[in-house]
C-alpha positions in Angstrom: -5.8 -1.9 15.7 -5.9 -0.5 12.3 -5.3 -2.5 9.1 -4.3 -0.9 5.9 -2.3 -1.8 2.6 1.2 0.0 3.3 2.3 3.0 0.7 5.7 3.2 -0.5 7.2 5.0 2.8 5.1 2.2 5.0 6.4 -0.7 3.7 10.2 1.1 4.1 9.0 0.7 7.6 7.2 -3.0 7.1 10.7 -4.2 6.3 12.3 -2.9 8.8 10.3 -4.9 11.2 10.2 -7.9 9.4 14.3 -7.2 9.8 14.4 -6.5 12.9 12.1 -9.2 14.3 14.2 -11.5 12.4 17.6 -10.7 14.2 15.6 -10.9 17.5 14.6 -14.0 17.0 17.8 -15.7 16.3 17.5 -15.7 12.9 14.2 -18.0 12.9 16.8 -20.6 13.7 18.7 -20.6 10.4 22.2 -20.7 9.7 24.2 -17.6 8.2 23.3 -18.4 4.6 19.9 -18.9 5.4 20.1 -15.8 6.8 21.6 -14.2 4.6 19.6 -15.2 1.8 16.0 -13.9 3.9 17.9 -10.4 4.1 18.4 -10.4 0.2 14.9 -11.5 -0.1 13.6 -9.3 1.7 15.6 -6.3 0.2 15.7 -7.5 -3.6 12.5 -9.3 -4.3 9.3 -8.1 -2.3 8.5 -5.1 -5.1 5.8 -7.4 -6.2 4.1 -8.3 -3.4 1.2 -6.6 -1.5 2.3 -5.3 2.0 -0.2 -4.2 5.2 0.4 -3.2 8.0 -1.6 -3.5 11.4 -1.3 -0.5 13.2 -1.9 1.0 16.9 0.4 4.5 16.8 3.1 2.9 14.5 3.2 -0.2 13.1 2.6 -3.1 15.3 3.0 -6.3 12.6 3.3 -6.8 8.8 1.6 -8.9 5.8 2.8 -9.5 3.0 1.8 -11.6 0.0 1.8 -12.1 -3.8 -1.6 -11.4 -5.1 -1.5 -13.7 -8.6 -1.1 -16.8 -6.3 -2.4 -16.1 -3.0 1.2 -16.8 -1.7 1.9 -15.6 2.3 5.1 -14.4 2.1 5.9 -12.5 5.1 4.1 -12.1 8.5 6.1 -10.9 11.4 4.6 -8.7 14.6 7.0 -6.9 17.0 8.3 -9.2 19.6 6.7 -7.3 22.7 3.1 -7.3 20.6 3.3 -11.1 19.8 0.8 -13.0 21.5 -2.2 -10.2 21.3 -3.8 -11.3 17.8 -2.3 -9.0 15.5 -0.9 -12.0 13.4 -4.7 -13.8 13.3 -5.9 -9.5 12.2 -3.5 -9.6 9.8 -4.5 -12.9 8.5 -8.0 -12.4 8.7 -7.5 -9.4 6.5 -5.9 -11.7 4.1 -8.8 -14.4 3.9 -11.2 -11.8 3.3 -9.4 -10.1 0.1 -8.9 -14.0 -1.3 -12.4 -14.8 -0.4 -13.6 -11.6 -2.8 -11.2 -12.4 -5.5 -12.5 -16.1 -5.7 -9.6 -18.1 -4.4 -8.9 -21.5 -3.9 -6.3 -21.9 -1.5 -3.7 -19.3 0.6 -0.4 -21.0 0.6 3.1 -20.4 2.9 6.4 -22.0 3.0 6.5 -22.0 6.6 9.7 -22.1 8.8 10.0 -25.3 10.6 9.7 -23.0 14.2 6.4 -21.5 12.6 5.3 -24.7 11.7 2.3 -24.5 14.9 1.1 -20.8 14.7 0.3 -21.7 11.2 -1.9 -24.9 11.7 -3.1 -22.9 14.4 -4.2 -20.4 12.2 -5.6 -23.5 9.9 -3.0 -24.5 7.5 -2.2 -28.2 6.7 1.4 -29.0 5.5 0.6 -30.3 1.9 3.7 -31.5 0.9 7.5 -32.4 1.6 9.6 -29.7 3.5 11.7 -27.7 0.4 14.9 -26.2 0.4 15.4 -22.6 -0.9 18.6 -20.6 -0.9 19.8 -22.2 2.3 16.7 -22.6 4.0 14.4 -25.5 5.1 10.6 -24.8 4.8 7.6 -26.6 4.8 4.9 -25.7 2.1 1.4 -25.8 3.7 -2.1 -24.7 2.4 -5.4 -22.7 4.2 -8.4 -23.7 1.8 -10.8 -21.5 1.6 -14.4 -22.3 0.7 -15.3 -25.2 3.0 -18.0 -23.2 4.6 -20.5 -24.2 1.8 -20.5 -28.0 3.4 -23.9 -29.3 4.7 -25.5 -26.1 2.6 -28.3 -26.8 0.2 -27.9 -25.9 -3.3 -29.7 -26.3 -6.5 -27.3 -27.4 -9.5 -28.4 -26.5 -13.3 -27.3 -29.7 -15.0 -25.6 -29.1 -18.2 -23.7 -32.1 -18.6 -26.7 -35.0 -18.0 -26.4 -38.2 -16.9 -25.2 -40.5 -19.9 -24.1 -37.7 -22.2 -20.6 -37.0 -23.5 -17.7 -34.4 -22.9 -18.0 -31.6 -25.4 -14.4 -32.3 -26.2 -13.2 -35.5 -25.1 -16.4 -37.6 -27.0 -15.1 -41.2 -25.3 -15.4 -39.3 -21.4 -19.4 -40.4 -20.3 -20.5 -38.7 -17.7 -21.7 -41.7 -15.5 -23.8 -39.1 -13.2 -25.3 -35.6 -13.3 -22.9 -32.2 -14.0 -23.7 -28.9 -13.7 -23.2 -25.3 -12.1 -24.7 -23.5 -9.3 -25.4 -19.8 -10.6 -25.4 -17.9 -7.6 -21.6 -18.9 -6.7 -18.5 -17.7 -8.7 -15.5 -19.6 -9.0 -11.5 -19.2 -9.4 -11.8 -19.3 -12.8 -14.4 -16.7 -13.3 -17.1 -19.1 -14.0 -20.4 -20.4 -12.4 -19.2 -23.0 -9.9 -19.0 -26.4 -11.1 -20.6 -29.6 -9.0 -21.3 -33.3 -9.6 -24.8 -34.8 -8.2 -24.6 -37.9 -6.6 -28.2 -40.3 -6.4 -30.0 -40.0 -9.9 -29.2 -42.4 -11.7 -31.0 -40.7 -15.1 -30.6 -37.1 -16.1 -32.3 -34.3 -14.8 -32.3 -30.5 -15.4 -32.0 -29.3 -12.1 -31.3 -30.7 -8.7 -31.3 -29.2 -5.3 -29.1 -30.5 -2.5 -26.6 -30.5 0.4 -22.9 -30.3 -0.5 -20.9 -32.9 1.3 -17.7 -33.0 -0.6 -15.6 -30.0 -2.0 -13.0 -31.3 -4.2 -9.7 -29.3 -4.6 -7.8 -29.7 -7.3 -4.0 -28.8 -6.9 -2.4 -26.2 -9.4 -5.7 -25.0 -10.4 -7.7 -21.8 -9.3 -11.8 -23.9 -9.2 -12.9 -26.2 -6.7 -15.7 -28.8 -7.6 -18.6 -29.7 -5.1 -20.4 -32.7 -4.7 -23.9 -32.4 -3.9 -27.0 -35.2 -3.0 -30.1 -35.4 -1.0 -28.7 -38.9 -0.4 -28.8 -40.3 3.3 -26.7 -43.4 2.5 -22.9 -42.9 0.9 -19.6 -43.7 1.6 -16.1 -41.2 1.0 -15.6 -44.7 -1.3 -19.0 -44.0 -3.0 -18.7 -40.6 -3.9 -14.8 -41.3 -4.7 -15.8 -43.8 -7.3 -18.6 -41.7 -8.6 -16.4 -38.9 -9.9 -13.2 -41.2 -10.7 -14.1 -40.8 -14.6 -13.0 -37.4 -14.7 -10.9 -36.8 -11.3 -8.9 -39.5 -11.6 -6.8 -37.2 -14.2 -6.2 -34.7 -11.7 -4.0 -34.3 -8.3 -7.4 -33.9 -6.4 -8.1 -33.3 -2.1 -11.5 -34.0 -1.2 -12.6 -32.1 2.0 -15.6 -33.5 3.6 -19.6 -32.6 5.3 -18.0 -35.3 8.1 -15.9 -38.2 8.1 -18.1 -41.2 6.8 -16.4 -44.7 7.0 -19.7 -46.6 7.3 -23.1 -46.1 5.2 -24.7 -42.6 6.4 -28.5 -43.0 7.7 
């Protein structure tokens, strides 16, 4: 199975599977002006987005997304191919190009029927189902990054224990701030991580991360990082409350600690 970004003749094609494995598939369950306003979607508003195209002879399944956001907006294979993998190709494909460009997060507003072959494929439903033109979907969210839990790090502190935000001079920074230089973030920058133990500033600090915190609408993830044996999600919540408390945040953790790790 070959997978390639689609030219303009290929995704001609891409669209006419995505059409046609629609129809056969009842519609994905909608109604007529649900239906109807997939078809004009499909027709009127995918000139943006970036179509591939798994391929074995002709084309087998199709991909496609918007490349600003990191938005899946299509993914359909032919009904007789379904059930061999192409989707997870397809999507694999996918996680690599975000993974190279940075990203955060890969979202889809998924059909209520494809609710389960997306969590199988690792997406969490992150918020309440939506209605657009006629259709119900529910948004969900694959976040990408949370292989760098339980990996040791080293942290250049910038931002010391006790010190001040450059621009907000009444935000202390109750605990060690810094970036880790070999790792590139969303936003173009060094990535950014809090250190959790020392308890006066130091100018550099290596560690494990156990807590990557997501921040929604934004394109940077923060890590936490310690040598600590003993914490608590409670500990390290509290720790960085002084500046994530502003934000919509998801921490992802190393493991699921409800009692004092030893």
């Amino acid at each position: 199975m070959k997978i390639r970004v689609l030219n303009e003749q290929e995704r001609f094609d891409a669209r006419n599977l995505a059409r046609e494995v629609f129809f056969s598939s009842g519609n994905l369950g909608y109604e007529r002006d649900a239906a109807r306003s997939f078809l004009e979607f499909l027709e009127e508003h995918t000139g943006h987005l970036v179509m591939i195209g798994a391929y074995e002879g002709d084309i087998r399944g199709m991909l496609a997304y918007d490349p600003e956001h990191w938005h899946l907006s299509l993914l359909f294979v032919r009904k007789e191919d379904q059930g061999k993998g192409i989707a997870a190709q397809l999507f694999a494909w996918l996680v690599k190009e975000a993974e190279k460009a940075h990203a955060v997060r890969i979202t889809v507003h998924a059909a209520p029927g494809a609710q389960a072959v997306y969590e199988a494929a690792g997406f969490e439903p992150e918020g309440d189902p939506l209605t657009e033109g006629g259709m119900t979907v529910i948004p969900m969210e694959y976040l990408l990054g949370k292989e760098i839990l339980g990996k040791e790090v080293t942290v250049t502190v910038d931002r010391p224990y006790g010190s001040f935000h450059p621009l907000y001079p009444d935000l202390e920074y109750p605990l060690n701030y810094g970036y880790v230089e070999e790792v590139l973030s969303g936003d173009g920058e060094y990535q950014d991580a809090y250190i959790y133990g020392p308890e006066e500033p130091v100018d550099r600090y290596t560690g494990r991360v156990i807590a990557v915190i997501y921040r929604r609408n934004d394109n940077e993830t923060k890590w936490v990082v310690t040598k600590e044996t003993a914490w608590t999600r409670d500990d390290i919540v509290q720790a960085v409350a002084f500046q994530e408390q502003y934000f919509d945040t998801r921490f992802v953790w190393l493991n699921n600690p409800e009692k004092k790790q030893a």
